[in-house]
Residue frames relative to the residue before (quaternion, step in Angstrom):
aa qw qx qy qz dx dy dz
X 1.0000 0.0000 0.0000 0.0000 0.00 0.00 0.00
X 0.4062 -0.7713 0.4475 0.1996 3.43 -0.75 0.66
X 0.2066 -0.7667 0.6064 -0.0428 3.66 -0.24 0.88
X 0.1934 0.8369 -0.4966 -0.1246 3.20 -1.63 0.78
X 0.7343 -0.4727 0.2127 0.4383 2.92 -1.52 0.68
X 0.1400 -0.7487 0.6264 0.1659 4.10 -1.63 0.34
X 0.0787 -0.8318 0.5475 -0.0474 3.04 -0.80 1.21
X 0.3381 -0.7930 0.5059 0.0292 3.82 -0.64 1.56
X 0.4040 -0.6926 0.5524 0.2281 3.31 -0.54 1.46
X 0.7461 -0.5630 0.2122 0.2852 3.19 -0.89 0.23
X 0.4737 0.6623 -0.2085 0.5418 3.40 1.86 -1.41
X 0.5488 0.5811 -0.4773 0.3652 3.56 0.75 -1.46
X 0.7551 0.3250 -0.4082 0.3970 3.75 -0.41 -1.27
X 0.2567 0.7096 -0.4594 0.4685 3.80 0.99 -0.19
X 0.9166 0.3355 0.0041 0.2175 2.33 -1.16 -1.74
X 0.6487 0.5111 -0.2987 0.4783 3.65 1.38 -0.89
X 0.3272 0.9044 -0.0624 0.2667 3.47 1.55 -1.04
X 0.6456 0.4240 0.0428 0.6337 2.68 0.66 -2.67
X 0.7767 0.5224 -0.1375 0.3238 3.19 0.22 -1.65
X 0.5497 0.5003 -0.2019 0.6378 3.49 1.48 -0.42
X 0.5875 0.5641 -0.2938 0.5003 3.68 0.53 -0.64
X 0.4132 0.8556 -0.1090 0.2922 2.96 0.60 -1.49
X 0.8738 0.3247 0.1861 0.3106 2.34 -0.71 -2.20
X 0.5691 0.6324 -0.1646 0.4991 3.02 1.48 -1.80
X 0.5226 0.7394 -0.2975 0.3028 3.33 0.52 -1.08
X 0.8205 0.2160 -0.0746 0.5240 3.23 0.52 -1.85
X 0.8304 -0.2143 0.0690 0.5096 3.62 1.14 -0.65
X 0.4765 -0.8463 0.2188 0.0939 2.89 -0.36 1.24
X 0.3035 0.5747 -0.4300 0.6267 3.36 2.04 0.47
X 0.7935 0.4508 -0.3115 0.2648 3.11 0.24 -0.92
X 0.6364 0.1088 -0.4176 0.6394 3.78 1.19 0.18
X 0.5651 0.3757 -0.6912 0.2485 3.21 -0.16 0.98
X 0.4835 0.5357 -0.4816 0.4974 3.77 1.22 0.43
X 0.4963 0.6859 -0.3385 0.4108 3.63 1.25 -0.95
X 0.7432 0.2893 -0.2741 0.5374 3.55 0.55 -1.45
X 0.6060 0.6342 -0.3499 0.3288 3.85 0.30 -0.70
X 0.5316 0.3975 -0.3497 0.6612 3.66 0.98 -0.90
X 0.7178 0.3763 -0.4603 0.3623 3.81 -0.36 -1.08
X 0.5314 0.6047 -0.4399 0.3981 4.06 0.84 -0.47
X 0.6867 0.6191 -0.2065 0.3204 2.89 0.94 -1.41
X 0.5923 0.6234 -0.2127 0.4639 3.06 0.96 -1.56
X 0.7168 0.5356 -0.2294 0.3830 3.41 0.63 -1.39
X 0.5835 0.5096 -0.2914 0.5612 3.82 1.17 -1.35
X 0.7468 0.4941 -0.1895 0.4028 3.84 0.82 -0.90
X 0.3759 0.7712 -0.1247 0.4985 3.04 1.94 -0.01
X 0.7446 0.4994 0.1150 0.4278 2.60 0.51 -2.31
X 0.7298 0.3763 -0.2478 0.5142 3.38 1.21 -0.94
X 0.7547 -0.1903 0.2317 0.5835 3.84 0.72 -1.04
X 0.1905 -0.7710 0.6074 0.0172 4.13 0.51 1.76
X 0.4838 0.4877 -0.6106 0.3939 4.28 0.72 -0.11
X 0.3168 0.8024 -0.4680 0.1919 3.34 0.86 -0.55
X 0.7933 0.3790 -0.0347 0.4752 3.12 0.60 -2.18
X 0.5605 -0.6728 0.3965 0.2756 3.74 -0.85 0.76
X 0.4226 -0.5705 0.4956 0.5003 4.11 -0.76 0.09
X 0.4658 -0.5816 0.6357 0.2016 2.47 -2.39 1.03
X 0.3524 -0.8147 0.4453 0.1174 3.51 -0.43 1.72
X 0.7208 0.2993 -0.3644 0.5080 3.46 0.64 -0.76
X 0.6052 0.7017 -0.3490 0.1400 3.58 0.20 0.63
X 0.6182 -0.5801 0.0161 0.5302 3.60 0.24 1.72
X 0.4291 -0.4458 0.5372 0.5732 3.61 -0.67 -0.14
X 0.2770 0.6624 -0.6908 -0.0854 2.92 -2.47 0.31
X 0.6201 -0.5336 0.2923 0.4953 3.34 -0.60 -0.58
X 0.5714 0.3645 -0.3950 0.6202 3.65 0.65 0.36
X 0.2202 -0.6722 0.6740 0.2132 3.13 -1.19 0.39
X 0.4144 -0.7585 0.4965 0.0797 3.16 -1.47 0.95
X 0.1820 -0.8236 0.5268 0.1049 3.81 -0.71 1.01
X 0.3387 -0.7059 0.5829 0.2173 3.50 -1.20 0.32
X 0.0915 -0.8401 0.5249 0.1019 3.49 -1.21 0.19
X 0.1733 -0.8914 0.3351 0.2511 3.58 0.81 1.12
X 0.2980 0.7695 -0.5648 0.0072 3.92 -0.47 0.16
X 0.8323 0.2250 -0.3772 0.3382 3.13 -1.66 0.43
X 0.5662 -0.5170 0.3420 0.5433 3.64 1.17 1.12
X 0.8563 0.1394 -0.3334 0.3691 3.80 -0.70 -0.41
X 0.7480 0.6538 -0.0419 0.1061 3.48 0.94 -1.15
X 0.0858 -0.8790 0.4689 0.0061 4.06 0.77 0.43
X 0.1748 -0.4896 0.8304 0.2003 3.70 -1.44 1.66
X 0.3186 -0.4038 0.8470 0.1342 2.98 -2.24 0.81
X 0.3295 0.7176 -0.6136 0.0013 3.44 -1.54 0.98
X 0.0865 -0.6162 0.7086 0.3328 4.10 -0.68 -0.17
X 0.6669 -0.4122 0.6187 0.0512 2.22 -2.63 0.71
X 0.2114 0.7132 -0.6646 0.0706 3.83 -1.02 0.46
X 0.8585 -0.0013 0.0201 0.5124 2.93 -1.16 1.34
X 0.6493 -0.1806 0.4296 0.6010 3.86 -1.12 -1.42
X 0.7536 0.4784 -0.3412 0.2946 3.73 0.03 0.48
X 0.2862 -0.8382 0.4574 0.0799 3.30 -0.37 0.67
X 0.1037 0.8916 -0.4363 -0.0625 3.50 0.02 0.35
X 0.2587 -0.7997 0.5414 0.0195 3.78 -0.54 1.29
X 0.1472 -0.7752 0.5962 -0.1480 3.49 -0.14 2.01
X 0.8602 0.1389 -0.1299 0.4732 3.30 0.62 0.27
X 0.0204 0.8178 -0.5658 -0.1031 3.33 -1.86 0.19
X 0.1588 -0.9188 0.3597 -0.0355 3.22 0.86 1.44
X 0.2788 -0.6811 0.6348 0.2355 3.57 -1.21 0.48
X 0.6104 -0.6983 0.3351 0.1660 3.71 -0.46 1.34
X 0.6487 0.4633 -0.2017 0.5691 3.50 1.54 -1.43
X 0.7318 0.5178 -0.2681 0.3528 3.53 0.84 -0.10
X 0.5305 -0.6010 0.3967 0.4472 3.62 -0.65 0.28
X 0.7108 -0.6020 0.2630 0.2515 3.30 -1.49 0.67
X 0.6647 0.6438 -0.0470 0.3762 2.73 1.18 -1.04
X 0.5112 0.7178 -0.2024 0.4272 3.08 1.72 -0.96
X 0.6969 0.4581 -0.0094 0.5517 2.89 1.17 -2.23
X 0.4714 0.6542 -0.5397 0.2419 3.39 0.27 -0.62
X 0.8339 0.4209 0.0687 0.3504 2.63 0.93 -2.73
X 0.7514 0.4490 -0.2919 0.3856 3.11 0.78 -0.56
């Protein structure tokens, strides 16, 4: 079976971080369910990322970008190359796009 490789832009560990914090705040099970799903996601990744549907509102380009929803609010933006997967984001759903993109 073919498997591929994931690779975290840099911001990602960012971005998960904040988003953990967060979370933490109100209850701490709850990003520790936060990081688990994102594992998950990743092992599900790894095995076959067509899996996950395109991310429509995202700019044209020449990759196409996918989404992967987990922990009920929360979406990796990533494209596919070749055997590689790259994960350019980690977005908080209730928020504008843009916000997340960048930050």
């Amino acid at each position: 079976m073919k498997r591929y490789k994931v690779v975290l832009h840099p911001r990602v560990s960012r971005q998960l971080a904040l988003h953990a914090a967060y979370i933490a705040r109100v209850s701490k099970s709850a990003a520790i369910r936060f990081r688990r799903e994102f594992e998950e996601i990743i092992r599900r990744m790894e095995v076959n990322p067509m899996l996950f549907p395109p991310y429509d509102t995202a700019p044209p380009r020449k990759e196409t970008y996918r989404k992967a929803l987990f922990a009920v609010w929360y979406k990796a933006i990533f494209s596919v190359e070749d055997n590689t997967v790259y994960i350019d984001a980690v977005i908080d759903g209730r928020r504008d796009r843009e916000d997340n993109l960048t930050s």
